[in-house]
MIDOSE-1310 file (N, C-alpha, C; in nm, 2 decimals, decimal comma, always signed):
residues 173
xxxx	-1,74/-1,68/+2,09/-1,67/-1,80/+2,06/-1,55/-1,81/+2,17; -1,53/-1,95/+2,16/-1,42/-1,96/+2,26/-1,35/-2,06/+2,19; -1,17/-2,04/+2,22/-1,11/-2,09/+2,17/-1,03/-2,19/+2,29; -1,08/-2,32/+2,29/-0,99/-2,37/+2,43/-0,86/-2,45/+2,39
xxxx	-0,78/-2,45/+2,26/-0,67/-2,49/+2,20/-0,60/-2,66/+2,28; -0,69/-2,68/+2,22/-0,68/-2,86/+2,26/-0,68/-2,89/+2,42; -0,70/-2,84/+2,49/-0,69/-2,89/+2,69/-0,77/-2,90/+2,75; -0,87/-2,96/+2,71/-0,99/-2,97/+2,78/-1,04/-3,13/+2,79
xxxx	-1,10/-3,14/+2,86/-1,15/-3,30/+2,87/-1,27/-3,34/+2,83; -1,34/-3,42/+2,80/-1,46/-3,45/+2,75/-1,53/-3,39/+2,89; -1,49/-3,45/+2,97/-1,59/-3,41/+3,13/-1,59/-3,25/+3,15; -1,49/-3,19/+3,17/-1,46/-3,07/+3,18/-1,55/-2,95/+3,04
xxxx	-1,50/-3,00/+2,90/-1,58/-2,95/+2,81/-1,77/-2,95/+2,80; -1,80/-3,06/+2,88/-1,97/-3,06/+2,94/-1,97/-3,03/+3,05; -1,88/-2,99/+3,15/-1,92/-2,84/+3,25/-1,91/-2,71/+3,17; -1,80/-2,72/+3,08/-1,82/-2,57/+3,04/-1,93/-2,53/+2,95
xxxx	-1,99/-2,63/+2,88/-2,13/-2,59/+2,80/-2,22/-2,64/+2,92; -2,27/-2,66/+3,01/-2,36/-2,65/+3,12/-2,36/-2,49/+3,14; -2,25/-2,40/+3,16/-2,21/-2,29/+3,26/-2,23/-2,19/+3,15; -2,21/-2,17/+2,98/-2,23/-2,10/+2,93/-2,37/-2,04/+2,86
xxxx	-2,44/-2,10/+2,92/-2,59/-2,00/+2,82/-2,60/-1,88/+2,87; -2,60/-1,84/+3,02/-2,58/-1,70/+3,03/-2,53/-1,62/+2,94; -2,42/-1,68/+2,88/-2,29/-1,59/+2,79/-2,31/-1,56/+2,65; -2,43/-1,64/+2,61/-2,45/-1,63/+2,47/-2,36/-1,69/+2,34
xxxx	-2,26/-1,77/+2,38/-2,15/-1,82/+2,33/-2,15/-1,88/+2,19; -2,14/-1,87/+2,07/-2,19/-1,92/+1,94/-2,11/-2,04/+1,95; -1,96/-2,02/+1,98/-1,92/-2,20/+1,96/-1,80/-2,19/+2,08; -1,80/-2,33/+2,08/-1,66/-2,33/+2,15/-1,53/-2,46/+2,07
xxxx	-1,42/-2,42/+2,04/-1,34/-2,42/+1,92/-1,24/-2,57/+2,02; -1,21/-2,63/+1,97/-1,08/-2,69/+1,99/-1,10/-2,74/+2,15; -1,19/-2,83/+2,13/-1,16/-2,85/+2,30/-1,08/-2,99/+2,36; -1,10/-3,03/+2,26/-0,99/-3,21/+2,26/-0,90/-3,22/+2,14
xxxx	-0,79/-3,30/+2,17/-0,67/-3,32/+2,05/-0,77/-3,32/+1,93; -0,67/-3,30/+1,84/-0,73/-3,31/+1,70/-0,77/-3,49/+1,65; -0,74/-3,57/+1,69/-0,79/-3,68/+1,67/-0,81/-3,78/+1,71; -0,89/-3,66/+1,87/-0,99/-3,74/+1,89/-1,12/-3,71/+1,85
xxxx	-1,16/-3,78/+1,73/-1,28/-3,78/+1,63/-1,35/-3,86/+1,77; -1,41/-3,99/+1,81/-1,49/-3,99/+1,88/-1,56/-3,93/+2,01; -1,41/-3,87/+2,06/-1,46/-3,79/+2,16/-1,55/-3,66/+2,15; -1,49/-3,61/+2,01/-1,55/-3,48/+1,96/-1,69/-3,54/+1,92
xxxx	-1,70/-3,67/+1,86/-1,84/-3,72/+1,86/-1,90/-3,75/+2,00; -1,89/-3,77/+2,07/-2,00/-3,79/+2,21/-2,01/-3,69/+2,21; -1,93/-3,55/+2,31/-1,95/-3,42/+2,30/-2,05/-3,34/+2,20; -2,02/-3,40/+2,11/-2,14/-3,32/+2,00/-2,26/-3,37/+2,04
xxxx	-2,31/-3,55/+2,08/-2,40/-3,54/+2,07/-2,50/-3,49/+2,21; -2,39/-3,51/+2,31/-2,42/-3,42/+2,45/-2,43/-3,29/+2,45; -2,38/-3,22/+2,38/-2,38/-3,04/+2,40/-2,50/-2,99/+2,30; -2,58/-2,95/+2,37/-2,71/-2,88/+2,28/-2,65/-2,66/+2,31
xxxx	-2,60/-2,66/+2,44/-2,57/-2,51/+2,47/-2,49/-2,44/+2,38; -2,45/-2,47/+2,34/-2,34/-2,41/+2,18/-2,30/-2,50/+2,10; -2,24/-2,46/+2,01/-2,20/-2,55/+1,90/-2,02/-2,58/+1,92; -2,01/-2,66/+1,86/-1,90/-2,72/+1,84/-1,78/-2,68/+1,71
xxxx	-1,67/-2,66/+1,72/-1,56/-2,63/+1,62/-1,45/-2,70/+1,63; -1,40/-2,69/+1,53/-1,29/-2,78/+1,49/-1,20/-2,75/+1,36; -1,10/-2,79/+1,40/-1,01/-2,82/+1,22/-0,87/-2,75/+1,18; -0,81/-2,62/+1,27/-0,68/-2,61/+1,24/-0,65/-2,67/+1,26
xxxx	-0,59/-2,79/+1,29/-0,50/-2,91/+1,34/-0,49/-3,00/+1,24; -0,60/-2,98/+1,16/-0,68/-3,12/+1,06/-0,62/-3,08/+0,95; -0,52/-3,21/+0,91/-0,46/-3,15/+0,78/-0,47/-3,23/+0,66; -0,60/-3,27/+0,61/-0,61/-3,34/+0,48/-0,78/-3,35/+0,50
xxxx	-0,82/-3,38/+0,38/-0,96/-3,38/+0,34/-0,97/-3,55/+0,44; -0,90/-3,61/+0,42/-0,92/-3,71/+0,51/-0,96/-3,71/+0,66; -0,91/-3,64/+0,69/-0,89/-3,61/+0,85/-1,02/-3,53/+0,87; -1,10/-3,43/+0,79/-1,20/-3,39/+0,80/-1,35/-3,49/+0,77
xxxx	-1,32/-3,62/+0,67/-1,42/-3,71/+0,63/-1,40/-3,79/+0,77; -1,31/-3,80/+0,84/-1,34/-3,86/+0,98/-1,44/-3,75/+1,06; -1,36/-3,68/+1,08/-1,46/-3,57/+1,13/-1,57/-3,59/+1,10; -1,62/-3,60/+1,02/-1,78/-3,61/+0,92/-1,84/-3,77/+0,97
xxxx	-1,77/-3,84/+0,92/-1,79/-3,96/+0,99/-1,84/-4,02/+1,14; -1,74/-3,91/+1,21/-1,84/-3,95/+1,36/-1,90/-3,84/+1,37; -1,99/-3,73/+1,29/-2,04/-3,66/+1,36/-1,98/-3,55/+1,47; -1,84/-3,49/+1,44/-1,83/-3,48/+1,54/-1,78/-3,32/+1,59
xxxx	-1,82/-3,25/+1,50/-1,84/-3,09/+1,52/-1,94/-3,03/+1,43; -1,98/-2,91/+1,52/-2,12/-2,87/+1,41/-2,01/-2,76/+1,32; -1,91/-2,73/+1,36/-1,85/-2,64/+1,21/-1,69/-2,69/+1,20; -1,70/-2,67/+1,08/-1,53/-2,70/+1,00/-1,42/-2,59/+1,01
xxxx	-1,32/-2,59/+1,04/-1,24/-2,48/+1,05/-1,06/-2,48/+1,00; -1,09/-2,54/+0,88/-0,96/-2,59/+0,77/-0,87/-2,50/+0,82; -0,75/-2,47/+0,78/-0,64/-2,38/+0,81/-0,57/-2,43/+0,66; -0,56/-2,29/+0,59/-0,52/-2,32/+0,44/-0,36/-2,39/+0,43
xxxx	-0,29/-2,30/+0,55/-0,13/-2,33/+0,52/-0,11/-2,49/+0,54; -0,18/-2,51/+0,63/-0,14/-2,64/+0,69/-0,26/-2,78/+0,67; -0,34/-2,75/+0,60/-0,45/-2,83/+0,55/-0,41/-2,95/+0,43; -0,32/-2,87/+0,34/-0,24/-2,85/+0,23/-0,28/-2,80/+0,09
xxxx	-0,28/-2,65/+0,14/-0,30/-2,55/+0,02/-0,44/-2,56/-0,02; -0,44/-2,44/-0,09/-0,59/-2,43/-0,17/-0,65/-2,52/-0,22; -0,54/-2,58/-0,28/-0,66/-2,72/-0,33/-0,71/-2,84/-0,26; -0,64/-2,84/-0,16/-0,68/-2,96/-0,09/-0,80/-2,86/+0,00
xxxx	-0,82/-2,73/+0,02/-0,91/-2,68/+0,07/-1,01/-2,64/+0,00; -1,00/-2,67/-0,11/-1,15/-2,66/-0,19/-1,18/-2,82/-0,19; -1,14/-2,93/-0,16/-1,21/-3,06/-0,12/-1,28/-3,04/-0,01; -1,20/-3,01/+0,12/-1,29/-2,97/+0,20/-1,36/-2,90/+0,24
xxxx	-1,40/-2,79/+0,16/-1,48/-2,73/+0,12/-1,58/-2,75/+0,03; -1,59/-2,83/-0,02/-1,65/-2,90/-0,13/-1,79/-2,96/-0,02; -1,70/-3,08/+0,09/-1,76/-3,17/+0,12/-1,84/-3,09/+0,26; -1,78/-2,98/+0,30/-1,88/-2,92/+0,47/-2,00/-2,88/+0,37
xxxx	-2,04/-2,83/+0,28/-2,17/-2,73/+0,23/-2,24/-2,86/+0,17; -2,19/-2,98/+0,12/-2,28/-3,12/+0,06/-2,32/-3,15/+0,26; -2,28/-3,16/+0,34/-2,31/-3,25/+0,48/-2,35/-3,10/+0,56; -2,38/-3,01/+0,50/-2,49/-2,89/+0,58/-2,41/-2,87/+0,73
xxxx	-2,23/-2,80/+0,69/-2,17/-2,84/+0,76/-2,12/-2,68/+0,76; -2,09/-2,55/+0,88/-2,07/-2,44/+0,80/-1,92/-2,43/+0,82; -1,87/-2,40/+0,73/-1,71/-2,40/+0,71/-1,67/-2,24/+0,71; -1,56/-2,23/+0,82/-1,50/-2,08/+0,84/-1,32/-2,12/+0,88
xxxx	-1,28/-2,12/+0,74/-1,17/-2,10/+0,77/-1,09/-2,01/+0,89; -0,93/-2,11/+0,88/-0,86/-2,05/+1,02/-0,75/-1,96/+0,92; -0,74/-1,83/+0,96/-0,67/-1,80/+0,86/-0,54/-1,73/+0,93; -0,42/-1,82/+0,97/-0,31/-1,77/+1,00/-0,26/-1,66/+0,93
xxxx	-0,11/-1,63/+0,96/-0,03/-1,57/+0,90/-0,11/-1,40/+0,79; -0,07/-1,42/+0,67/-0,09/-1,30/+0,57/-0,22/-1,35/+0,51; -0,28/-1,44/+0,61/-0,49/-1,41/+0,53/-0,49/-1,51/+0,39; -0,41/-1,58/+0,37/-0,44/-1,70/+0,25/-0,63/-1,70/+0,26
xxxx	-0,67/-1,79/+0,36/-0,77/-1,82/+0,34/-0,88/-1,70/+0,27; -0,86/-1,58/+0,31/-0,92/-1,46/+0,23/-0,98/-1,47/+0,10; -0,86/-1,53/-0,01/-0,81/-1,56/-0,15/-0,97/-1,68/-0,14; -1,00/-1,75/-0,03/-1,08/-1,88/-0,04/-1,20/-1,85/-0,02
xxxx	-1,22/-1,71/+0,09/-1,38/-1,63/+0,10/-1,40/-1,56/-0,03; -1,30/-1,51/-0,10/-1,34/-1,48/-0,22/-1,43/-1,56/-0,35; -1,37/-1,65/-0,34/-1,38/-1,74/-0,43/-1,54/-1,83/-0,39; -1,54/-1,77/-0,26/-1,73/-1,83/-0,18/-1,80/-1,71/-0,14
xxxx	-1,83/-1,62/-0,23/-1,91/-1,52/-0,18/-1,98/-1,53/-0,07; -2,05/-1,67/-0,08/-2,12/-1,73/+0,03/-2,09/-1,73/+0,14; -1,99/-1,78/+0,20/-1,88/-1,77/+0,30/-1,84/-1,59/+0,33; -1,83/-1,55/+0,43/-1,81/-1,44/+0,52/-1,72/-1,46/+0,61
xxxx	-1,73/-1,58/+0,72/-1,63/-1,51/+0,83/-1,48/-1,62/+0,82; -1,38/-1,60/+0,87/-1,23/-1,63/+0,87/-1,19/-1,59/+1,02; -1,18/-1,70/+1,07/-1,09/-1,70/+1,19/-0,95/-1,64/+1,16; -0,87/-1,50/+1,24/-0,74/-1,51/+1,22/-0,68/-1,44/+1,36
xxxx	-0,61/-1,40/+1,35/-0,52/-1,33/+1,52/-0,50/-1,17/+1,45; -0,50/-1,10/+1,56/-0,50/-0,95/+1,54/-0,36/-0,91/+1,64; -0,31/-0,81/+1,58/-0,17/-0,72/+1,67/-0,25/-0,73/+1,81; -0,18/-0,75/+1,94/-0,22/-0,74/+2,05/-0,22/-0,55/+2,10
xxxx	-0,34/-0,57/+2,18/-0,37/-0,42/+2,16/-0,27/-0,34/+2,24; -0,24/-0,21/+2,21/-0,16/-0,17/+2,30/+0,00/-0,19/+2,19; +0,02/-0,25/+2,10/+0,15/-0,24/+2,08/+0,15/-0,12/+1,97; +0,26/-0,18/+1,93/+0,33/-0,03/+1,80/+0,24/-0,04/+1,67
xxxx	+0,25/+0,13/+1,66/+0,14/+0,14/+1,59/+0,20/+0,08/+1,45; +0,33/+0,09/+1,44/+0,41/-0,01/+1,30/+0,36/-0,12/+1,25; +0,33/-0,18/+1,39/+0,23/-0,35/+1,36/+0,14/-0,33/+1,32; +0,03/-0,24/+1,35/-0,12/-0,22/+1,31/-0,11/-0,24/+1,17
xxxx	-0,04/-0,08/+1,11/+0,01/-0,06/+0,97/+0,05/-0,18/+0,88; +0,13/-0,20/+0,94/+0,15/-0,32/+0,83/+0,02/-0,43/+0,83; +0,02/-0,48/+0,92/-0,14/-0,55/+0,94/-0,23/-0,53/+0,83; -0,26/-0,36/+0,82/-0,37/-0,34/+0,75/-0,34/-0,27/+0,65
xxxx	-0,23/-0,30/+0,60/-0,18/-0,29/+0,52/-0,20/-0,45/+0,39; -0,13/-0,55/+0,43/-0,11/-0,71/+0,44/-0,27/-0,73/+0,40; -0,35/-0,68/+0,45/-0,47/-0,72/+0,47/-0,59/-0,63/+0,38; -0,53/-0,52/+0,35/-0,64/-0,43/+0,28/-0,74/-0,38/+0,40
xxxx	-0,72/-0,38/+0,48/-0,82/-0,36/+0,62/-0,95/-0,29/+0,56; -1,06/-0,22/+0,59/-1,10/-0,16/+0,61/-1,24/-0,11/+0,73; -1,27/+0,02/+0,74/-1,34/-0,06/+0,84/-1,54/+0,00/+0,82; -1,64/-0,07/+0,83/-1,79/-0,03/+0,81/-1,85/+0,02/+0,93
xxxx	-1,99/-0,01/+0,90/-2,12/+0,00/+1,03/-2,10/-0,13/+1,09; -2,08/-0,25/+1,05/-2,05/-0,41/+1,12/-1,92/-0,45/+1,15; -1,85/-0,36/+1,12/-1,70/-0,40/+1,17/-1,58/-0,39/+1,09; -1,48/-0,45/+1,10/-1,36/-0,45/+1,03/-1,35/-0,55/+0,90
xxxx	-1,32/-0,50/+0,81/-1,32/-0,58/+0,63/-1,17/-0,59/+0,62; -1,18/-0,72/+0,59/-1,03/-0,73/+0,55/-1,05/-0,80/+0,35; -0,96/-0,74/+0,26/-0,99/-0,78/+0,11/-0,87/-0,88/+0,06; -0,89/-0,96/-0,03/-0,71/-1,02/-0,07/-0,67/-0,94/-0,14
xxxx	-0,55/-0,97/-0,15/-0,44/-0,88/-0,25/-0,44/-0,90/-0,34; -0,44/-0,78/-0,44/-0,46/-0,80/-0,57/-0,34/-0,85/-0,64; -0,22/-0,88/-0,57/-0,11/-0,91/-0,63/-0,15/-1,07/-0,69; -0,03/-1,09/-0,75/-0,05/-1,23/-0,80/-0,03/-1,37/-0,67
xxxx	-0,10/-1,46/-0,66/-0,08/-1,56/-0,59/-0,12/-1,54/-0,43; -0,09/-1,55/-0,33/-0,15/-1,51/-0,23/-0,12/-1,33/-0,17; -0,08/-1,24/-0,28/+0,00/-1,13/-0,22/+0,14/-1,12/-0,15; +0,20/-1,27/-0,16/+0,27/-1,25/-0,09/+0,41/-1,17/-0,21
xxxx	+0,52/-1,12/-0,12/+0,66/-1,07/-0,18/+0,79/-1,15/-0,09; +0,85/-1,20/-0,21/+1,00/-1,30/-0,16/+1,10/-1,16/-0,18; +1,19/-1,18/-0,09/+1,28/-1,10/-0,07/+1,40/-1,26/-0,15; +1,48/-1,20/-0,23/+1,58/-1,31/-0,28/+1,68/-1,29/-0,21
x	+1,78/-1,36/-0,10/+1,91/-1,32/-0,06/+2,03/-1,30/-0,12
């Protein structure tokens, strides 16, 4: 996957899916502002070399029924904090699996979206950011800590917190 975080042009994003089949690339993420829905609709229906993603930017079931509307990524990629909350992400959630649409949340911060793979056995993978490699091993820890890490034969598992509500702890000043 590739993440091109909104800078790319419609012309430029069909050179870079011309240039990728060598690479085996499953999607390429964010390649125009978030709303430009039609542009992401041409693009979709010109790029056969990978697929198309979209959606931390997209912050209401609205902004995704456009999405849906023009056709214009083959996957959904809600972002819980900023979508607005679980419930407005079980709408959109609702509506990618009725339009055969595969939905993989973006899961910033302490892994909310986790709390939402739970809740979709069906659902497996969660976009999120990892400690850059090379730093303190303090970050790791806590990381996988935050996270329940663990690790198999396919890779690294991350589980939600059994605490109440997203796991998270307020410090009171």
């Amino acid at each position: 996957m590739i993440d091109c975080w909104m800078a790319l042009s419609e012309v430029y994003t069909i050179q870079l899916a011309e240039g990728i089949p060598p690479y085996k690339i499953l999607w390429i993420e964010e390649v125009l502002p978030p709303d430009d829905y039609e542009g992401f609709g041409r693009l979709n229906q010109q790029i056969t070399s990978t697929l198309l993603a979209t959606g931390e930017h997209e912050y209401t079931r609205w902004g995704f029924r456009r999405l849906l509307n023009a056709k214009a990524v083959d996957i959904w990629q809600p972002e819980i904090m900023t979508c607005g909350g679980m419930s407005e992400l079980r709408h959109i959630g609702s509506m990618a699996p009725a339009n055969d649409i595969p939905l993989y949340p973006h899961a910033r911060g302490i892994g909310a979206a986790l709390h939402y793979l739970a809740f979709h056995p069906a659902l497996t993978w969660a976009e999120t950011t990892l400690p850059p490699p090379g730093g303190p091993s303090d970050v790791y820890k806590l990381f996988a800590e935050q996270r329940n890490v663990t690790r198999g034969p396919e890779g690294v598992y991350f589980q939600p917190s059994e605490k109440p509500g997203f796991g998270w702890d307020f410090e009171l000043a």
